[in-house]
C-alpha positions as CSV (number, residue, x, y, z in Angstrom):
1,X,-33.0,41.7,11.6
2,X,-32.5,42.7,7.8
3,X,-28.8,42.3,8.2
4,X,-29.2,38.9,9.6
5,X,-31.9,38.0,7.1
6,X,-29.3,39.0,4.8
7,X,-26.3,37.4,5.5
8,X,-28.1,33.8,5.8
9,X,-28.9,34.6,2.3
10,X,-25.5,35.5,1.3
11,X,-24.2,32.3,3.3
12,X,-26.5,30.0,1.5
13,X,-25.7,31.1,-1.6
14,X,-22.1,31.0,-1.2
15,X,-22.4,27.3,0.5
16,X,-24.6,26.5,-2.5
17,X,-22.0,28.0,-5.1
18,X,-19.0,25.8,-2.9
19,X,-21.5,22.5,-2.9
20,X,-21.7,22.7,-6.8
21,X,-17.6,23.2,-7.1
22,X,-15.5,22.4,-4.4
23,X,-17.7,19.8,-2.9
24,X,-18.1,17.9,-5.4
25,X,-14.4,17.6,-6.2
26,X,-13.7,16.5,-2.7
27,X,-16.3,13.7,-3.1
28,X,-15.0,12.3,-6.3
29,X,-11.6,12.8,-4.7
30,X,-12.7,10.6,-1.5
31,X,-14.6,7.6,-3.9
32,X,-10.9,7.3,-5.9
33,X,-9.8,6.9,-2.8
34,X,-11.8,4.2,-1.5
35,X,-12.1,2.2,-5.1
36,X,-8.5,2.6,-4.7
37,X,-8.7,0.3,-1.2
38,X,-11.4,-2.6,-2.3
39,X,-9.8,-5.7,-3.5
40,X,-13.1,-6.5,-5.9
41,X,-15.4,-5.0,-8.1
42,X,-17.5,-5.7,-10.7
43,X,-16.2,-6.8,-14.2
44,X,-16.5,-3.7,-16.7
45,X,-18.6,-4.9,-19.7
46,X,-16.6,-6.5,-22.4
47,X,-16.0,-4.6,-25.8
48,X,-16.5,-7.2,-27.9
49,X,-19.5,-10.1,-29.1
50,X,-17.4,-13.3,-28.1
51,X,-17.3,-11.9,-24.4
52,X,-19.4,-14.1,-22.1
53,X,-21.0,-13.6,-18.9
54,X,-18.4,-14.4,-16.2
55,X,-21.7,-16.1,-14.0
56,X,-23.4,-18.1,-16.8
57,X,-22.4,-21.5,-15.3
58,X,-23.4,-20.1,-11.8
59,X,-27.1,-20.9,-12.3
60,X,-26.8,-24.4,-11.2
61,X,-25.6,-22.7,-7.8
62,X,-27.7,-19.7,-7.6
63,X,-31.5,-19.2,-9.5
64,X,-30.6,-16.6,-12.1
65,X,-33.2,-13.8,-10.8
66,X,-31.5,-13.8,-7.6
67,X,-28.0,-13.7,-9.3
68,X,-29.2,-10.6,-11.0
69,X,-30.7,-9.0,-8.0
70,X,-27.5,-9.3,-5.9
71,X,-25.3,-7.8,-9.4
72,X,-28.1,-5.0,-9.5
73,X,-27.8,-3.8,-5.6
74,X,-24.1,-4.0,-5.5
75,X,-24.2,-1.1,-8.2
76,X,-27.3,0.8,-6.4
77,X,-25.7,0.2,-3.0
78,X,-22.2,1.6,-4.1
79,X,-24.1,4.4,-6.0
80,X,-25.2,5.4,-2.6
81,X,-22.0,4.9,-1.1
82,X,-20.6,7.3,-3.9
83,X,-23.6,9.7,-2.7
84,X,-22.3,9.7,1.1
85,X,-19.1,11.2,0.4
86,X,-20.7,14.1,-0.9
87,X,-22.9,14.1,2.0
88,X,-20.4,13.9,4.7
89,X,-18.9,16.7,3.6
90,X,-21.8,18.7,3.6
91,X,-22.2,17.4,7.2
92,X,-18.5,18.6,7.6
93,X,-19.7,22.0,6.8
94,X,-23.1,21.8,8.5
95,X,-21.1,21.4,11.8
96,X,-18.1,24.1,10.9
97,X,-20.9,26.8,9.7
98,X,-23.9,27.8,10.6
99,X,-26.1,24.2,10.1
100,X,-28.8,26.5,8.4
101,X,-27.1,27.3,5.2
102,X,-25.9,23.8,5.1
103,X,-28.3,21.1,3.3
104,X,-27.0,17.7,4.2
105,X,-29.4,15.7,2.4
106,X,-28.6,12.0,3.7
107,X,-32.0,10.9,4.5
108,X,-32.9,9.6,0.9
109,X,-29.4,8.0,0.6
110,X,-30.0,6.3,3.8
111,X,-33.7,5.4,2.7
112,X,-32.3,3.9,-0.8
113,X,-29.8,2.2,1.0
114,X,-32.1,0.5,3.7
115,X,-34.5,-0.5,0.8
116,X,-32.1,-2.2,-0.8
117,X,-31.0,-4.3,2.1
118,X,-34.4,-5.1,2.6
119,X,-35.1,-6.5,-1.2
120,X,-32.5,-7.7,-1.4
121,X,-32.7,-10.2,2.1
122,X,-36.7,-10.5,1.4
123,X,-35.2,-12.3,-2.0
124,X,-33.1,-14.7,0.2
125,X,-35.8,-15.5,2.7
126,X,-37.5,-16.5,-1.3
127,X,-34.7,-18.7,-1.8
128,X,-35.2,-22.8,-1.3
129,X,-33.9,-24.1,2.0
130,X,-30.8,-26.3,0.6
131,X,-29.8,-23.8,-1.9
132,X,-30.1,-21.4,1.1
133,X,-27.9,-23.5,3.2
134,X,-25.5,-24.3,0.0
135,X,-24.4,-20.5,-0.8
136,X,-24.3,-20.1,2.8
137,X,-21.4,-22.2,2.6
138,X,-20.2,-20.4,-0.2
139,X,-20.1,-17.1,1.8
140,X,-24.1,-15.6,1.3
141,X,-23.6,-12.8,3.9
142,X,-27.4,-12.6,4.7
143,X,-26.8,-12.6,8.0
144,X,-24.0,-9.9,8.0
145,X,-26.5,-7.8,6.3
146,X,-29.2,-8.1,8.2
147,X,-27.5,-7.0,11.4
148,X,-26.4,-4.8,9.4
149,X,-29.6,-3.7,8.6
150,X,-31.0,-3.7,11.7
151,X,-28.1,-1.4,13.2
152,X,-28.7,1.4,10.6
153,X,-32.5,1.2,11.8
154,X,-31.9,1.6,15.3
155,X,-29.5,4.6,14.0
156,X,-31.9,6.3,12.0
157,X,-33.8,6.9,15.2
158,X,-31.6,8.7,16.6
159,X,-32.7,12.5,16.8
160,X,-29.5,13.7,15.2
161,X,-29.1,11.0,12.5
162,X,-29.4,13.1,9.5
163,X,-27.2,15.8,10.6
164,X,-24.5,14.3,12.7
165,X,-21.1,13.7,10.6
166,X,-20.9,10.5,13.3
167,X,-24.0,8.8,12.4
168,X,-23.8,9.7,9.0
169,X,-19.9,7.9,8.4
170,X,-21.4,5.1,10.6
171,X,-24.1,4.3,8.1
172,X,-21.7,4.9,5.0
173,X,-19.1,2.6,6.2
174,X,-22.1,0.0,6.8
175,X,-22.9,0.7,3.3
176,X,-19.6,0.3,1.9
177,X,-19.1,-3.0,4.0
178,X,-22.4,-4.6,2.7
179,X,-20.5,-3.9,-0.9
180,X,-17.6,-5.4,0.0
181,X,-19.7,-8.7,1.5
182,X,-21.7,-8.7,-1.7
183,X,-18.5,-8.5,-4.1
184,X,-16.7,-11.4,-2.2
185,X,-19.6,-13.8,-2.4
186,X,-20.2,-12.9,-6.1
187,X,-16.5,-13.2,-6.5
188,X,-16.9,-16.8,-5.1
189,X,-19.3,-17.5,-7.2
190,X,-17.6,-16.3,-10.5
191,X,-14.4,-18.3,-9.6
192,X,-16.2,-21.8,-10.8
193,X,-16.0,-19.6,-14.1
194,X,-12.7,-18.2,-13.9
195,X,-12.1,-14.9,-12.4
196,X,-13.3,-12.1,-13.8
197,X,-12.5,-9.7,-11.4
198,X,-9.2,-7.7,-11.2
């Protein structure tokens, strides 16, 4: 019993030691990666004063707390992203090793991620009707999201959602889509402005 005590101990620590190191370089590895694939991203801030806002015209399109909101949850929701490839691997490792030593950690990711969908479609259902209808036409992928949404709940009932590698990539790929949605319609909007993404 002492032996076993103490080699859970000893694997813990070493998985600890690994997910502070090696872990963590795998994860920044995999987000080069994927920044490497998406055709969009945010502009960068400009370095000097005469620099303007690539969406200032767009508030004849798009009320400006709304334009904010969807700028503001594309960062949060591709910070989560970011946090997925670190859990992944740890879910990797859960299912290689013994899953006891192995802290996973992707329920608050998943919660984040969730909560921002949900502001973030509660601040369309705000929106007027014909501006509503008028960025739907200009590719508001409210819809996309909330099935979206609705499929990560119906996954995070699952008994096995917050260890299983499976459910876990399902939700980050969801995640990483909803980005990709988000960037094209903001793209779409900045393009009455010029394009200000790469």
């Amino acid at each position: 019993m002492i032996v076993e005590i103490t080699l859970l101990i000893l694997g813990g620590l070493g998985n600890l030691a690994w997910d502070l190191t090696g872990r963590r370089v795998s994860a920044r590895s995999r987000r080069q990666t994927r920044l490497a694939r998406r055709r969009e991203s945010l502009p960068l801030p400009a370095a000097d004063e005469s620099a303007t806002d690539p969406f200032a015209g767009v508030v004849v399109v798009a009320p400006p707390a709304f334009l904010e909101l969807t700028r503001v949850t594309v960062e949060e929701l591709d910070r989560v992203v970011d946090h997925f490839d670190l859990v992944l691997l740890r879910a990797e490792a859960a299912e290689s090793l013994i899953s006891d030593i192995v802290f996973i950690g992707g329920e608050a990711p998943r919660e984040r991620g969730r909560e921002l969908l949900r502001s973030w479609l509660a601040s369309v259902d705000g929106l007027a009707p014909d501006t509503l209808e008028h960025l739907r036409m200009l590719g508001l992928p409210d819809l996309a999201l909330h099935d979206a949404l609705q499929r990560e709940l119906e996954r995070s009932h699952w008994p096995n959602a917050a260890t299983s590698t499976e459910l876990l990539e399902a939700t980050a790929t969801e995640l990483e889509a909803a980005v990709g949605l988000l960037l094209g319609f903001l793209r779409t909007l900045g393009q009455g402005n010029g394009d200000p993404y790469r």
